[in-house]
Legacy VTK file of the C-alpha trace (Angstrom):
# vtk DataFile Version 3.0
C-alpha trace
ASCII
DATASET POLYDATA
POINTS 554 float
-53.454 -55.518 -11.533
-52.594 -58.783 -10.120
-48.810 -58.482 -11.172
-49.139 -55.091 -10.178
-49.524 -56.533 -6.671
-47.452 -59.225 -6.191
-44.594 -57.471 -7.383
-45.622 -54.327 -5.063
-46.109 -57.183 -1.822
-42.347 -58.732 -3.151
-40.873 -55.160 -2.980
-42.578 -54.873 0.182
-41.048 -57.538 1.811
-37.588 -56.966 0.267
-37.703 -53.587 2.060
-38.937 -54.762 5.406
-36.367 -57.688 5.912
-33.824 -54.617 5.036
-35.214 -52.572 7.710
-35.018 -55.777 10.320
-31.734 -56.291 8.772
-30.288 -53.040 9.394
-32.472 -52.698 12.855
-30.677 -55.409 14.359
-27.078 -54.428 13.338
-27.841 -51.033 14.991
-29.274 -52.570 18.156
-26.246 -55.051 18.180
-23.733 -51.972 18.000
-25.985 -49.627 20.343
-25.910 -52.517 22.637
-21.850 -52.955 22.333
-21.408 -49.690 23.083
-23.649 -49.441 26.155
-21.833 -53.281 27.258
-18.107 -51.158 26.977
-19.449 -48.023 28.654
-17.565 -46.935 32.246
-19.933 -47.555 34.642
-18.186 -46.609 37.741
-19.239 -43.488 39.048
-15.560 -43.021 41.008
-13.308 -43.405 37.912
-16.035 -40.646 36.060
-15.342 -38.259 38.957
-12.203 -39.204 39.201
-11.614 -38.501 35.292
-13.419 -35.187 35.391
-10.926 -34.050 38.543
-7.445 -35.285 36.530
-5.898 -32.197 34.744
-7.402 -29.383 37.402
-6.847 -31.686 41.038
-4.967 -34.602 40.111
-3.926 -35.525 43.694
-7.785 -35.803 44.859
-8.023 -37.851 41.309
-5.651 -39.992 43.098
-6.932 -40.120 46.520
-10.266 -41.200 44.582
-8.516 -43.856 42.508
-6.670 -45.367 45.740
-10.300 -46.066 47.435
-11.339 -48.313 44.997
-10.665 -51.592 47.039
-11.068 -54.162 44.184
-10.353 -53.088 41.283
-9.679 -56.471 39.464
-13.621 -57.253 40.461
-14.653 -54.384 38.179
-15.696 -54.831 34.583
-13.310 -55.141 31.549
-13.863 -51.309 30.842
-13.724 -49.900 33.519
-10.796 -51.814 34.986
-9.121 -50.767 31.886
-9.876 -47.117 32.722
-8.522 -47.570 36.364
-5.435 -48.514 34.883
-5.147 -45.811 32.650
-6.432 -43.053 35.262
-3.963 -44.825 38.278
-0.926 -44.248 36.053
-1.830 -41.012 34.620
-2.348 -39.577 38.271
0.478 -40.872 39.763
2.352 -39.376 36.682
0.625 -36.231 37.497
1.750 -36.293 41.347
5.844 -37.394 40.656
5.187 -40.938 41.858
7.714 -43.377 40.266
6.287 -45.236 37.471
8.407 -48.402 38.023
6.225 -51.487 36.724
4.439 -51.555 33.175
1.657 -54.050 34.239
-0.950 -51.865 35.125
-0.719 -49.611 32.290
-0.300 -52.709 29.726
-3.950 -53.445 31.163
-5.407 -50.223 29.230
-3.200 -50.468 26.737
-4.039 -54.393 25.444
-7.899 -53.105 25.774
-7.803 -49.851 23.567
-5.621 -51.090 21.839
-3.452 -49.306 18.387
-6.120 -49.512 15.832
-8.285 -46.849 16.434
-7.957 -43.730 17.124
-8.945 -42.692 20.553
-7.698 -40.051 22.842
-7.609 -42.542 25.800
-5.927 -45.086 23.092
-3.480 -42.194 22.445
-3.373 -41.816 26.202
-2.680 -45.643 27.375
0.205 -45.520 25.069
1.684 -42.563 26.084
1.681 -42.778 29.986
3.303 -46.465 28.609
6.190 -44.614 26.744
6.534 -42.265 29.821
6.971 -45.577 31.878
9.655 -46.846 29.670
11.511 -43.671 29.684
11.343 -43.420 33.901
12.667 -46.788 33.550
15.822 -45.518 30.878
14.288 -47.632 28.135
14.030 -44.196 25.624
13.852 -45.907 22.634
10.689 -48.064 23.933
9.526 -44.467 24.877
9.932 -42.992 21.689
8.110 -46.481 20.051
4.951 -45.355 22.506
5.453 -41.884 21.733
4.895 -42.230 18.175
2.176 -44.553 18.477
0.227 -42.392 20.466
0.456 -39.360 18.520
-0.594 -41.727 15.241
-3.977 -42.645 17.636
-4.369 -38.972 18.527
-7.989 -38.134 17.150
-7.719 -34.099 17.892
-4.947 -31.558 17.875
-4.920 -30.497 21.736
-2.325 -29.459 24.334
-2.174 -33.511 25.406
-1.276 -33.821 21.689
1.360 -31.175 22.362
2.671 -32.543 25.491
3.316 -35.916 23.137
5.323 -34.133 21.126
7.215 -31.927 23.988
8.004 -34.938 25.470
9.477 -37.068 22.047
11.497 -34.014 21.142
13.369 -34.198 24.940
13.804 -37.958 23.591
15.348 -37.001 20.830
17.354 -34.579 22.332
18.640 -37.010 24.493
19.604 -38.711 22.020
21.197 -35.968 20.861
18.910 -36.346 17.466
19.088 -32.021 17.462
17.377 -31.585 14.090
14.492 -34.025 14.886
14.427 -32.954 18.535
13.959 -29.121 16.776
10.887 -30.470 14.223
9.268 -32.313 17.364
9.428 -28.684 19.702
7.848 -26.682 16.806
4.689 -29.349 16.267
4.296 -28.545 19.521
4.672 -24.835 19.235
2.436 -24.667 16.434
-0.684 -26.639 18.522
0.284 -24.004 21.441
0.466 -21.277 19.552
-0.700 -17.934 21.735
-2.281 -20.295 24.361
-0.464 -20.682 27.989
1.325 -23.649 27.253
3.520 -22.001 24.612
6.342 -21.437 26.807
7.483 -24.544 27.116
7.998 -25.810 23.317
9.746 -22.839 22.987
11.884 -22.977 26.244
12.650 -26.589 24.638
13.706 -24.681 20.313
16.145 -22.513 22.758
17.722 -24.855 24.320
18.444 -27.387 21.419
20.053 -23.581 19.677
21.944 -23.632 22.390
23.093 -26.933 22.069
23.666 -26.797 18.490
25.726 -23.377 19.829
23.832 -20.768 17.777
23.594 -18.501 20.609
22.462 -15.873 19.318
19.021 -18.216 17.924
18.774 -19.350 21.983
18.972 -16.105 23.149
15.979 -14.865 20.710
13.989 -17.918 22.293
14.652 -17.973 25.462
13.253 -13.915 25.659
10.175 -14.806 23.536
9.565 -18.116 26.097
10.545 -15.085 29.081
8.159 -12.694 27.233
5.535 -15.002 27.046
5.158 -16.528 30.853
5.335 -12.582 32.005
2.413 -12.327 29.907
0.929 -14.996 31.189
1.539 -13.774 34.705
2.578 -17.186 35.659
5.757 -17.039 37.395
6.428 -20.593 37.935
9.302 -20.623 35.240
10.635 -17.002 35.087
13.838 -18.283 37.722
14.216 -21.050 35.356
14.261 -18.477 32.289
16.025 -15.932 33.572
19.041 -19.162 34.391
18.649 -19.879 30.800
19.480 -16.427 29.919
22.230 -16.429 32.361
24.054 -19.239 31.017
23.405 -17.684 27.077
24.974 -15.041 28.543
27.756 -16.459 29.536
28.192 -18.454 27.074
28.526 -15.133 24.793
31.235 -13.942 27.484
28.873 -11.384 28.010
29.358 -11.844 31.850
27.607 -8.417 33.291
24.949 -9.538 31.774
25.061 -13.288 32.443
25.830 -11.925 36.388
22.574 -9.571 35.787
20.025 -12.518 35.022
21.798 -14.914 37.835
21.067 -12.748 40.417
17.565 -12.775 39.511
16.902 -16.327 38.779
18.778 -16.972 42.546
16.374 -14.106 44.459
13.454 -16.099 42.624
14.667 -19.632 43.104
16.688 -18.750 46.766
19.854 -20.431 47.618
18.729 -23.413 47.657
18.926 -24.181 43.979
21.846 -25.956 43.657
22.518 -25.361 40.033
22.092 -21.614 39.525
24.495 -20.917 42.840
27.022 -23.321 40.592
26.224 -20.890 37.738
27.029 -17.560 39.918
30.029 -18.865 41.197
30.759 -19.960 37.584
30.219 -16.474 36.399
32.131 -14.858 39.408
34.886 -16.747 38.044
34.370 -14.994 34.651
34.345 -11.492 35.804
37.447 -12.614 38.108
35.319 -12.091 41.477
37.436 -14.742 42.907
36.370 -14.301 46.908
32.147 -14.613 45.351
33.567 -17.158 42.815
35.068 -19.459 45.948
32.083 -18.509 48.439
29.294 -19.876 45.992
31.693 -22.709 45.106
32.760 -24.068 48.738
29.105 -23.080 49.528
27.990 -25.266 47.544
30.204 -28.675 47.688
28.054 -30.932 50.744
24.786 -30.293 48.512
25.655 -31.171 45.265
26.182 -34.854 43.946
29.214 -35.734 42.518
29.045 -33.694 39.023
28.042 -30.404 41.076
31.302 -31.425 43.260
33.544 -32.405 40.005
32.162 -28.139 38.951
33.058 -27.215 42.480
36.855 -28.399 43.133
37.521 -27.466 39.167
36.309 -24.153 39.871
38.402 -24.066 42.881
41.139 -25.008 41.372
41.076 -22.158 38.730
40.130 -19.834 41.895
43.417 -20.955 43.713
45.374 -21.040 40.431
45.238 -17.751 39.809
45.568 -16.604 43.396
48.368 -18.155 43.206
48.084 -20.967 45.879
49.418 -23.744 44.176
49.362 -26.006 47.012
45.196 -25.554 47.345
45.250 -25.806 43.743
47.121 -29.053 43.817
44.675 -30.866 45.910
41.401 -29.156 44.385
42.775 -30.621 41.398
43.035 -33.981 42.803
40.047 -34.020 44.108
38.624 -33.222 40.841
40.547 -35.954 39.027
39.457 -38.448 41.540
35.786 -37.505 41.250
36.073 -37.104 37.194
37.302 -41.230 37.039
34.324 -42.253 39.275
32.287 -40.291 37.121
33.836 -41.873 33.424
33.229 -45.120 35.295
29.346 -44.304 36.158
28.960 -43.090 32.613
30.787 -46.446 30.732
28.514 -48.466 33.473
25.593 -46.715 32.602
25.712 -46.765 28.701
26.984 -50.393 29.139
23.899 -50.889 30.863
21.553 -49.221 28.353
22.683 -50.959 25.677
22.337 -54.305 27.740
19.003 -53.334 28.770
18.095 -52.888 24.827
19.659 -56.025 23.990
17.740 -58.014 26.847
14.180 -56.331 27.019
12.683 -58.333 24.520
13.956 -61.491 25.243
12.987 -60.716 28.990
9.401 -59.842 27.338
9.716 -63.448 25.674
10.598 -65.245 28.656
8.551 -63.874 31.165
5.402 -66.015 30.716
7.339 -69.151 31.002
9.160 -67.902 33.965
6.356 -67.155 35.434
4.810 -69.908 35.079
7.592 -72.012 36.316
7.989 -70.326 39.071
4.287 -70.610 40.510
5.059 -74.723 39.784
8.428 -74.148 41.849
6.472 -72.223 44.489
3.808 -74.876 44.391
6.504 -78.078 44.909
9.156 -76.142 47.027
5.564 -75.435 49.257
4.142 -79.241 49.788
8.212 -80.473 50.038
8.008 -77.886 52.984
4.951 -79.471 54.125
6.304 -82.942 54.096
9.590 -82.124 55.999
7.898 -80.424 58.395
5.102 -83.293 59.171
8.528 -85.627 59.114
10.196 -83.441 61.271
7.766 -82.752 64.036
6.776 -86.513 63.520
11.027 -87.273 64.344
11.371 -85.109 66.868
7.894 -86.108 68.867
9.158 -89.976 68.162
12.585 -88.857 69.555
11.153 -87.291 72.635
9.163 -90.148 73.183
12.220 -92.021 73.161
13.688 -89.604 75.817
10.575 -89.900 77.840
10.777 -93.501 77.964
14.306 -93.886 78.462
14.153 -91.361 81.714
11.193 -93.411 82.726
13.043 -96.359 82.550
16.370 -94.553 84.455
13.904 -93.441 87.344
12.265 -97.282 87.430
15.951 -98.439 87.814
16.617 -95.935 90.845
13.749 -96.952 92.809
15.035 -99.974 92.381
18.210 -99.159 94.024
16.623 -97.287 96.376
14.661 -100.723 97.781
18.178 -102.139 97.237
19.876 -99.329 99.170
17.601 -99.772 102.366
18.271 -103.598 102.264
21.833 -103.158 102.396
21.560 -100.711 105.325
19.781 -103.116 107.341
22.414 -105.821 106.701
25.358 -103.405 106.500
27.408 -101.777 109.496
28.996 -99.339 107.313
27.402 -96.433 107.643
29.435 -93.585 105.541
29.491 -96.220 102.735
25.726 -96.305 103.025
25.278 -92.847 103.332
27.449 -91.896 100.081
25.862 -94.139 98.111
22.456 -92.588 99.211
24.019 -89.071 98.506
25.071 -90.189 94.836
21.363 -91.868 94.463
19.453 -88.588 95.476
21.524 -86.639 93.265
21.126 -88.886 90.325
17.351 -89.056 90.818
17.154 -85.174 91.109
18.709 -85.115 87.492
16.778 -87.463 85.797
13.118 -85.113 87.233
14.660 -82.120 85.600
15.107 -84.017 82.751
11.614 -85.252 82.484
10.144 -81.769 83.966
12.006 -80.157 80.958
9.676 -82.685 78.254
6.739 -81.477 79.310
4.846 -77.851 78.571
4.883 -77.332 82.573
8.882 -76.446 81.740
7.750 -73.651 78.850
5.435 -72.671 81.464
7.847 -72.425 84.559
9.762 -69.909 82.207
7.042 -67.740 80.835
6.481 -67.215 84.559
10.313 -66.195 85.336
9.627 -63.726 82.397
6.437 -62.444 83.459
5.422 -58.983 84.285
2.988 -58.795 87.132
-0.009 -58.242 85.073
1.028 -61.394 83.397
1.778 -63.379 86.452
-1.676 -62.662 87.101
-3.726 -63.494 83.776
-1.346 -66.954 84.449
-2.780 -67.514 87.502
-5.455 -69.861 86.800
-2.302 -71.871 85.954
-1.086 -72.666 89.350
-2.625 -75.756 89.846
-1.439 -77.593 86.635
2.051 -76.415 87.171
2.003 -77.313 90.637
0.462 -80.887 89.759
2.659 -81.710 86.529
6.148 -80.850 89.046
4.995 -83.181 91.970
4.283 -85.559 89.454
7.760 -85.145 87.695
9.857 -85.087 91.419
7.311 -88.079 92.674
10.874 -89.873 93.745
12.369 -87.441 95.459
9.597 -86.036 97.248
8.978 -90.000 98.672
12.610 -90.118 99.757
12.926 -87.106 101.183
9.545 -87.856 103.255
11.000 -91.306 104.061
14.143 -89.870 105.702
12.150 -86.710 107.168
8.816 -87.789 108.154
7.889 -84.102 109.634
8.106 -82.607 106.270
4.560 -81.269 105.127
3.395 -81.400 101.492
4.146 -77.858 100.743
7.693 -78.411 102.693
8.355 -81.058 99.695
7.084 -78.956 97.266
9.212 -76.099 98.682
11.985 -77.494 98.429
11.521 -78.736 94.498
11.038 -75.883 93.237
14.534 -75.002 95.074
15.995 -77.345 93.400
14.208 -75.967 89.918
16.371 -72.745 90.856
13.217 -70.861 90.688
13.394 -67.377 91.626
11.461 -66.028 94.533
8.338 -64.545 92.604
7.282 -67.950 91.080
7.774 -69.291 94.488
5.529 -66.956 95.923
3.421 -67.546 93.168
3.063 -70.709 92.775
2.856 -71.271 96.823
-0.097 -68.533 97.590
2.637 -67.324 100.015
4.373 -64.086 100.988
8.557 -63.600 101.071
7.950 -63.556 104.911
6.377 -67.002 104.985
8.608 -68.440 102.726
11.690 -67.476 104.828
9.590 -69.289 108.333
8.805 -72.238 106.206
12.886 -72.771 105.035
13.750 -71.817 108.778
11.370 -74.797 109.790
12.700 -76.999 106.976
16.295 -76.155 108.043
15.288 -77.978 111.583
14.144 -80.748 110.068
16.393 -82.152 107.730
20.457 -82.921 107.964
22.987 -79.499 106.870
24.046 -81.663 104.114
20.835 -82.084 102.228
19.743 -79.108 103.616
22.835 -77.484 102.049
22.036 -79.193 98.574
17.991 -78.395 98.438
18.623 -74.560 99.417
22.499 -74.071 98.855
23.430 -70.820 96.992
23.102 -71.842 93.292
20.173 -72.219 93.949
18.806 -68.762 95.319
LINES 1 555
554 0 1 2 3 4 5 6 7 8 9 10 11 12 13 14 15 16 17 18 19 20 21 22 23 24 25 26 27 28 29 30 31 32 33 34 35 36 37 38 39 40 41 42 43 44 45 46 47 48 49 50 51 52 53 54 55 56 57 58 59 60 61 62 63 64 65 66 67 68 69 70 71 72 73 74 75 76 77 78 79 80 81 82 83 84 85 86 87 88 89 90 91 92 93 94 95 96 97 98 99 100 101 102 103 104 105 106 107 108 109 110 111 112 113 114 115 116 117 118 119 120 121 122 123 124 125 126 127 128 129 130 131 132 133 134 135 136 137 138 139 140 141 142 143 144 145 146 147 148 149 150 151 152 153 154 155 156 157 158 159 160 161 162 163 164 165 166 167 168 169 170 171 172 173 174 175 176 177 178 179 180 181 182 183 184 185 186 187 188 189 190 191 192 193 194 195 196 197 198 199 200 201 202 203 204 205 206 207 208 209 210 211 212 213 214 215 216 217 218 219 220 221 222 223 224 225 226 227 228 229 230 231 232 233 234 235 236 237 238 239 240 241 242 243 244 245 246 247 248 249 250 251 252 253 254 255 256 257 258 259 260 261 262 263 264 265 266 267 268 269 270 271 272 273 274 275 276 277 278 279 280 281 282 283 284 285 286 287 288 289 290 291 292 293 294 295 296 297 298 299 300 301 302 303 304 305 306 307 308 309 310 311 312 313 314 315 316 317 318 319 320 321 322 323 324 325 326 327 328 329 330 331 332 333 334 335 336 337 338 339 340 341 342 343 344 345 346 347 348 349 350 351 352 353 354 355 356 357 358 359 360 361 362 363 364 365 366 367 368 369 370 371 372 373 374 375 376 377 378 379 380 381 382 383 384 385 386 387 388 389 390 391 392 393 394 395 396 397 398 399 400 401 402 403 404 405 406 407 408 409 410 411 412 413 414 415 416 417 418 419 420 421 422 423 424 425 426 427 428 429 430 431 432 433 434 435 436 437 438 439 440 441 442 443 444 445 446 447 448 449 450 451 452 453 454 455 456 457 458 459 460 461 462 463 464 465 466 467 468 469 470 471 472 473 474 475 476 477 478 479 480 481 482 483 484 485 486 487 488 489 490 491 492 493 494 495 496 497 498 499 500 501 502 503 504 505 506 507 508 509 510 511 512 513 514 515 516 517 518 519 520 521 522 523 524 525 526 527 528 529 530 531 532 533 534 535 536 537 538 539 540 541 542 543 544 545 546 547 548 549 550 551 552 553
């Protein structure tokens, strides 16, 4: 019995540590799972509105202010939602960034529809971007990571087999359509996989194969009631058609697809007039064509002046047919070169991405060091800059200080010599050339001050401004006595009648400023202002009177 027991207890405890064991690991993943949930309420609603309203989905996604503040889930989500619904509403998927968020946190492990889906709306980037066989890459990888057989897995497919076909990889293109097909079978989306068999038939020129296709994928939307692609169909058919030379029939459909489509679909009009040709309707054939030209880029043009050309041709107008076929020739080089440029450029794209991929880090990070140093250099010029230029105007400063010391000093000179000197007019011209000279120099120290910025903000001023600057007044008024001190003590030397605001008067004269600041910057109307220069005009000699109010400066 006591064995009995302690092996019983030892089994006991073997079993319990098992259960805390396996306990644990449970909590550890329950816990994992509830750590990588979404917890955003937005990006749920947002997910739930995608496939039935993805331009609310959108509006909802946009709102989100920060989305780099949000957790690692659900800013991986955001990324993936944000590209899918701007797929969804024909916005240009031009940069790879945000989707590479979801895809570097789902990963291509797993299997996970919004795995599948970060990789997809990734190869759907690439191939907006003319990097197909990146697209296909994605493509493949997200149908591998596909957990369920559903239309998304379809639309993966659809979409590889137009890669394909691109590529002009028909029998892979073909296999691609009818996985597709065969997920869609006898559900709505069935039209287009086999819209897509028909037209790689076509293609591969087995009419008669297209034409069985494109009647089942016809047969199949008017069951459907959805008339969103019968004018497409019915253009497929058309150009079947005509392709069989069966043009009454080819003319039949195209008439249909354009009263569903309306004039306005550049490529079916191209395929009337096309057909018109055909049935030798020239006068249709030329109306649709010349109807046509200002719309269409330069293939529908290259269609147009070639079909013109066969239109004139066999009217007989050999002269129209001469320069439609110029036209033509011109248009079909441009085009040769746009095609050479642009398969030069694919394959130089190839060649590059990856090495671009490589090099991006580093550039990036050089850059932000580049921005960083080119950002404090700018710094440092501009503290030694202003630092030069406030030393230089300092310099200025000085040196007119200096130049206006030196006048008074020849001013004190000036009234010596006139006391000892008989020579009037020699006296008086040197005065002349003195007042001038000290007249220069206040501009020039009126212009290094603020007061100067301030004169012209007020020559520029509405009259809502002139009065928010009116608080001003004063400043101004004492910064340009204290800049024309000299002159305003001569000229009240050799008039003693002139007032204060006579002086002042006549500086700002001399500043050439118009009459608004005057009457601003006086408190005066344009009638007093015209007494006051009356009663200057009586007190001072014509020829300084002449100089202060002359007419440069009115």
């Amino acid at each position: 019995m006591k064995t009995r027991c302690c092996c019983s207890k030892r089994y006991l405890l073997v079993f319990f540590s098992l259960l805390v064991s396996v306990g644990s690991i449970l909590m550890s993943v329950f816990l994992s799972s509830c750590s990588s949930s979404v917890k955003s309420p937005l990006l749920l609603s947002a997910d739930s509105l995608m496939e039935i309203y993805p331009d609310s989905a959108l509006s909802i996604l946009e709102s989100i202010s920060s989305p780099q503040k949000l957790p690692r889930a659900d800013r991986a989500l955001y990324a993936l939602l944000l590209t899918q619904a701007r797929h969804k509403n024909y916005i240009a998927l031009e940069d790879d960034s945000l989707i590479k968020t979801a895809v570097e946190y789902y990963g291509d492990k797993k299997k996970s529809v919004r795995a599948a889906k970060a990789h997809y709306y990734w190869g759907a980037t690439y191939r907006e971007k003319g990097y197909t066989s990146f697209a296909v890459e994605e493509y493949l990888t997200a149908i591998r990571l596909m957990p369920v057989r559903d239309e998304f897995l379809a639309m993966i497919y659809d979409n590889l087999a137009e890669c394909y076909e691109e590529d002009r990889l028909y029998n892979v293109a073909m296999e691609n359509y009818r996985a597709a097909y065969q997920i869609l079978k006898g559900g709505n989306g069935q039209t287009f996989p086999i819209r897509g068999i028909a037209r790689v038939f076509l293609l591969q020129n087995e009419k008669d194969s297209a034409l069985f296709y494109y009647q089942r994928a016809l047969d199949s939307i008017l069951a459907d009631q959805d008339s969103s692609l019968v004018g497409a169909l019915y253009h497929d058919l058309a150009m079947v058609y005509n392709e069989k030379k069966d043009y009454i029939q080819a003319d039949k459909y195209i008439s249909k697809a354009i009263m569903l489509l309306g004039s306005d679909a550049i490529n079916t009009c191209l395929s009337k007039a096309q057909i018109m040709l055909n049935l030798n309707k020239l006068d249709s054939a030329n109306y649709f064509f010349s109807n046509n030209m200002d719309e269409s880029d330069i293939y529908g043009k290259a269609v147009c002046y070639d079909g013109m050309y066969q239109i004139a041709k066999k009217k007989g107008e050999w002269k129209t047919a001469v320069e439609n076929m110029e036209a033509y020739k011109i248009l079909y080089d441009s085009m040769q070169i746009m095609t050479d440029n642009e398969e030069l450029n694919r394959l130089m794209d190839k060649h590059q991405l990856e090495e671009h991929k490589r090099l991006l880090s580093e550039h990036t990070r050089t850059l932000i060091f580049s921005l960083i140093a080119v950002f404090f250099s700018l710094i440092i010029i501009c503290i030694f800059c202003f630092m030069w230029n406030d030393r230089k105007r300092k310099k200025h400063y000085i040196a007119l200080q200096h130049e206006l010391t030196q006048k008074r000093v020849d001013t004190m000179l000036l009234k010596e010599e006139e006391i000892s000197e008989s020579n009037k007019e020699h006296i008086d011209k040197k005065r002349s050339e003195l007042t001038e000279q000290q007249i220069q120099l206040c501009i020039s120290v009126l212009k290094t001050t603020d007061c100067y910025d301030q004169l012209e903000a007020l020559e520029r001023a509405t009259h809502k401004q002139l009065l928010v600057m009116r608080s001003l007044r004063k400043e101004i008024r004492s910064e340009i006595s204290g800049a024309f001190v000299d002159v305003m003590v001569n000229l009240k030397e050799r008039y003693p009648a002139l007032t204060g605001d006579d002086l002042f008067f006549c500086v700002l004269s001399l500043l050439c400023c118009s009459k608004t600041v005057m009457m601003e910057l006086m408190d005066a109307t344009s009638d007093a202002l015209k007494t006051r220069k009356n009663r200057i005009k009586n007190k001072m000699d014509a020829q300084i009177f002449e100089r202060v109010f002359g007419v440069d400066n009115q």
